[in-house]
C-alpha positions as CSV (number, residue, x, y, z in Angstrom):
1,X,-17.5,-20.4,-18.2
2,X,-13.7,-20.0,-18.2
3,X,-14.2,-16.4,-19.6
4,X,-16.7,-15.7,-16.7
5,X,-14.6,-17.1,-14.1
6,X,-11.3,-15.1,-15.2
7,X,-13.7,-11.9,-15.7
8,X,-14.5,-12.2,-12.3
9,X,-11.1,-12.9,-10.9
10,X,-9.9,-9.7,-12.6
11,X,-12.1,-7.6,-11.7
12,X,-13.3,-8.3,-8.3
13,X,-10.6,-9.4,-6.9
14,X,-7.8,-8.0,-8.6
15,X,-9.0,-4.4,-9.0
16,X,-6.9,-2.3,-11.3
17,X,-4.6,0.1,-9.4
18,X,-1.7,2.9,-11.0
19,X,1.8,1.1,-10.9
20,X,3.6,1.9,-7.4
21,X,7.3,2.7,-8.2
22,X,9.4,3.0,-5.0
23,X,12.6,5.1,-5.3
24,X,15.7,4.3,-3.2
25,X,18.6,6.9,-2.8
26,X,20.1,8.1,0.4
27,X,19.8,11.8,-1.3
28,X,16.2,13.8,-0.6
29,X,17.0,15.6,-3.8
30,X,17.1,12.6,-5.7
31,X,14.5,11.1,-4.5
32,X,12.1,14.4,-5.0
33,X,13.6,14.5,-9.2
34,X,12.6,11.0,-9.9
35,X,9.2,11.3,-8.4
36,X,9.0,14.9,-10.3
37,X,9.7,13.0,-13.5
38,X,7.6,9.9,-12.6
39,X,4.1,12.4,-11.7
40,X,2.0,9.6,-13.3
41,X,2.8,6.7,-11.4
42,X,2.0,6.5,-7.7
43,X,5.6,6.8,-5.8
44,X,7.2,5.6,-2.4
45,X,10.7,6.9,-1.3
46,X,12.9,5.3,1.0
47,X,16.8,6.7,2.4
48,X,18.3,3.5,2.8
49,X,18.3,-0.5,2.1
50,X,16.7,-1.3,5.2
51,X,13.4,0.8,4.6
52,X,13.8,-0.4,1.1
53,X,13.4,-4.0,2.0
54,X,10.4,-3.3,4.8
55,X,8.6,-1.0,2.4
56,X,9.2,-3.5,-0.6
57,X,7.7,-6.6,1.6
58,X,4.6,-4.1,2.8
59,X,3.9,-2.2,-0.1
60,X,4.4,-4.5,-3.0
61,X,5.8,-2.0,-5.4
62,X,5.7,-2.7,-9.2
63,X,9.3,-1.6,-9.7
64,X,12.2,0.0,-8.0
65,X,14.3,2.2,-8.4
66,X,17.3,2.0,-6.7
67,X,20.8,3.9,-6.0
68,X,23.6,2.2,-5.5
69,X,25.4,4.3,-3.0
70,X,22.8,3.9,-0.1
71,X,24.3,4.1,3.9
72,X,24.7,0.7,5.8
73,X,23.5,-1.9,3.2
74,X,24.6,-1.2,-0.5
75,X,22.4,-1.2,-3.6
76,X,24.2,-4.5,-4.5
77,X,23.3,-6.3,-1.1
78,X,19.4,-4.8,-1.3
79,X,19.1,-6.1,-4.7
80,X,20.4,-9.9,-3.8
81,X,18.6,-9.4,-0.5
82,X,15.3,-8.5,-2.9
83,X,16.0,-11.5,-5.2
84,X,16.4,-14.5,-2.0
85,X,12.8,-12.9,-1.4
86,X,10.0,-15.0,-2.6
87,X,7.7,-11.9,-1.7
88,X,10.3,-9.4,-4.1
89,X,11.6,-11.6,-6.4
90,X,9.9,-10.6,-9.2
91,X,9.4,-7.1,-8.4
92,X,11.9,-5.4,-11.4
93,X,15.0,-3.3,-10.1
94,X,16.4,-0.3,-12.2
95,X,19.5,0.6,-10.8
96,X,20.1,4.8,-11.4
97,X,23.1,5.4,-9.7
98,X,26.4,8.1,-11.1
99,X,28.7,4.4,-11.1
100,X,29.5,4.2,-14.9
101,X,32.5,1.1,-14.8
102,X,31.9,-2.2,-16.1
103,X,32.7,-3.7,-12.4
104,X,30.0,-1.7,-10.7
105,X,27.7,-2.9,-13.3
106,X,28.9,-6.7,-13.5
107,X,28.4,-6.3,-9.8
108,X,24.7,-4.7,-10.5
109,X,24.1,-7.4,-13.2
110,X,25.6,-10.1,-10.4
111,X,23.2,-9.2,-8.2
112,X,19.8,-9.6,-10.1
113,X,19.3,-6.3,-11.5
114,X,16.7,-5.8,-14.2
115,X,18.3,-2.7,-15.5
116,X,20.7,0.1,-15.3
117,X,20.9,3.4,-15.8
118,X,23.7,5.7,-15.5
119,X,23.5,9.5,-13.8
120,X,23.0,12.0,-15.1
121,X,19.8,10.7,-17.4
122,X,17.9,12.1,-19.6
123,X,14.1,12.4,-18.6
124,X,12.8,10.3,-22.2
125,X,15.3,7.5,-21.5
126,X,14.2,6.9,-17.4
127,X,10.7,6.9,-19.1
128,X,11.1,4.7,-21.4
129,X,12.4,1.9,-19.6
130,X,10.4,2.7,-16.6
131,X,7.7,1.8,-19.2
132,X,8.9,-1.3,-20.2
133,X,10.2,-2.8,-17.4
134,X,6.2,-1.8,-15.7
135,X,4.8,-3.9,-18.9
136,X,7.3,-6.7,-18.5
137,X,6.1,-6.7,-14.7
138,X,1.8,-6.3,-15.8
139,X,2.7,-9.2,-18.1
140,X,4.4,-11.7,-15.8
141,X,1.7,-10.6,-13.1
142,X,-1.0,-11.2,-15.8
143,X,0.3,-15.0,-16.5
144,X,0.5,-15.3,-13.2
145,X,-3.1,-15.0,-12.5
146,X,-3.9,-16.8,-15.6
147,X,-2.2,-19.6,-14.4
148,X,-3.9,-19.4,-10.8
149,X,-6.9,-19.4,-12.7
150,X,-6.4,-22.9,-14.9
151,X,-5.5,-24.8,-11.6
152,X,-8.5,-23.5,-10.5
153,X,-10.6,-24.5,-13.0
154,X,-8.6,-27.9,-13.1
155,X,-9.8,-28.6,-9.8
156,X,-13.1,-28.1,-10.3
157,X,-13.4,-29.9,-12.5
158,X,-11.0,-32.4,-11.9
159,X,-10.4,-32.6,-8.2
160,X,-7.7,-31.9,-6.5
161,X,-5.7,-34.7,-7.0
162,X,-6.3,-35.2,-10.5
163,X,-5.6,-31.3,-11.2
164,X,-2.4,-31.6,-9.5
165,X,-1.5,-34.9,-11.5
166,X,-2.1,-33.0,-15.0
167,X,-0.5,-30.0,-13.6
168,X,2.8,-32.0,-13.0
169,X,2.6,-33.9,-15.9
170,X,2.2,-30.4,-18.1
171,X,5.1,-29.2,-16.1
172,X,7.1,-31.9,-16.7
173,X,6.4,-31.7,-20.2
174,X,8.1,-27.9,-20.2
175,X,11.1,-29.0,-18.9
């Protein structure tokens, strides 16, 4: 019954869609090479940190890519900004910006970044961790829904206020 209940979850209501990457950077050029080199993944663009923020809130993007030179609001401050965000807090950021020092990156790493790498890059090495940080996303996504479906079974079959006493218990238990 569990099996049938997750299958359906899954697939009805969760259909399967390509990863959505959206690439920030202020420079059209940039933007256009990323999504040359990302051709397989669905891709957004956006110039700055504000349409960043509105498209990252809208569009639910798997991952971002994101400059750290941007006009008005820095990488640094849409990253933070991204990580207050119970809506984009989980969404991974790869910083790609030409800033190579150790206090642009403390100040990266500072802000919740997931990532960081340094122009110019070399095509296997942007795929590669685009791929990995996309799989560390599908897994936390994935436990995510597994989770929404125990408490949903637990309340079944438990009601809600037993299912939410075991579910503070178990929590409790974790730590």
């Amino acid at each position: 019954m569990l099996a049938d209940l997750y299958t359906f979850i899954t697939d009805t209501l969760m259909p399967h869609t390509p990863p959505l990457i959206l690439i920030v950077d202020d420079d059209w050029m940039n933007r256009e090479l990323l999504q040359a080199h990302l051709a397989e993944y669905k891709t957004l663009g956006a110039p700055n940190g504000e349409k960043a923020l509105e498209f990252a809130r809208t569009q639910h993007p798997d991952l971002i890519l994101l400059d750290l030179r941007l006009p008005g609001m820095s990488g640094y401050e849409v990253c933070a900004q991204l990580r207050a965000d119970s809506q984009t807090a989980s969404i991974p950021v790869l910083i790609i910006s030409a800033l190579d020092d150790d206090t642009s990156r403390q100040r990266a790493i500072d802000a919740g970044i997931d990532d960081f790498l340094t122009r110019p890059f070399d095509g296997l090495t942007l795929h590669t961790r685009v791929r990995a940080l996309l799989r560390m996303k599908a897994l936390s996504d994935e436990l995510l829904r597994r989770e929404q479906v125990l408490i949903e079974v637990l309340r079944t079959r438990l009601g809600d206020d037993a299912a939410s006493a075991t579910l503070d218990a178990y929590f409790n238990a974790l730590g």
